[in-house]
N, C-alpha and C positions, 0 to 999 in steps of 0.2 A: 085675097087672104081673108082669112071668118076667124072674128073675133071666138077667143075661147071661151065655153061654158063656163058660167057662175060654179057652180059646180062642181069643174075641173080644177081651176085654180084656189078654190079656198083653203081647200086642204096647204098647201103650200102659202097663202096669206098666213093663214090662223100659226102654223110653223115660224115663218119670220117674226111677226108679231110678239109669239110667247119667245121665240130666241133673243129678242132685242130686249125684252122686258127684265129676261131672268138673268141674261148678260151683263147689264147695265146694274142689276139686282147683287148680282156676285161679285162682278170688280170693283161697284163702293162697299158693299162688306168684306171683302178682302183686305182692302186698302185701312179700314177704318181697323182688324183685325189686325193686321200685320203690324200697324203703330202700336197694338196694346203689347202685342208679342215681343217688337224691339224693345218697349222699353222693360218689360217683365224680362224678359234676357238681360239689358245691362244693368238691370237692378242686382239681376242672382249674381253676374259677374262682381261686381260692385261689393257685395256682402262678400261672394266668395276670398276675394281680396283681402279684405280686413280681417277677417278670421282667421287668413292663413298669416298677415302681416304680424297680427298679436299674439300666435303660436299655437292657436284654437285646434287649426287643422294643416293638415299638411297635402300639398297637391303636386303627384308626381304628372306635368304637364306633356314630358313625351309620352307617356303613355296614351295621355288625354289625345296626344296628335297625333299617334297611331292606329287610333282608335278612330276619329274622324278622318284624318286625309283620305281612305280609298273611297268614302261618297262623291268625293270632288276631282276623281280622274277622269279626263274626257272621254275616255267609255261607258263611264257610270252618268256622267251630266248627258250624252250622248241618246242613251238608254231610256234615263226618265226626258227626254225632251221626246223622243220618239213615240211614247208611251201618251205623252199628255198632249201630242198631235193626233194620234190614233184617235182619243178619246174626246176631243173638241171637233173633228172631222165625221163620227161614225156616222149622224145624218146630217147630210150636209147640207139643207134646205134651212135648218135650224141653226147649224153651226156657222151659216153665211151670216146669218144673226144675230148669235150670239157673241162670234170673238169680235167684231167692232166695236159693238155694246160696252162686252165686257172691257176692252180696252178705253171707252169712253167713262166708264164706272170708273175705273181705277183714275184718270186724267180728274175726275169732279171729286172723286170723294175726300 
């Protein structure tokens, strides 16, 4: 068996490489993102709360929930899971690199 050309294979080094880099790059700014986002959500809920408690505002919350529950039917969670495999798969020499990465970003960050 003959060792492959330096040549052959770097294209596919150089692809893991920046896949683990930007991986690793995206799931700790995700991670660090996502903390600022929960607690910016339970602050607005938080506020929202008190305003409506001391008669400020009024919030008709079925509407609020009919308005949210069809993102979260498992056709629609279904859909975007399918979507955001399509698109961590399309090259897959990179995405072998990426999603460990990224799942190691998110575990450190």
């Amino acid at each position: 068996m003959q060792n492959p050309d330096l040549q052959t294979v770097f294209p596919f080094v150089e692809q893991l490489g920046f896949g683990a880099v930007a991986g690793f790059a995206a799931g700790f700014a995700l991670k660090k993102v996502g903390k600022l986002v929960a607690i910016a959500v339970g602050l607005l809920f938080v506020i929202v709360q008190v305003l409506a408690y001391y008669g400020y505002i009024s919030i008709n919350w079925g509407t609020v929930q009919s308005s949210v529950d069809p993102m979260f039917t498992p056709s629609a969670l279904g859909a975007a899971w399918k979507t955001v495999l399509s698109v961590l798969t399309y090259n897959l020499a990179f995405a072998a690199a990426f999603v460990p990465s990224f799942v190691l970003g998110l575990k450190r960050g």
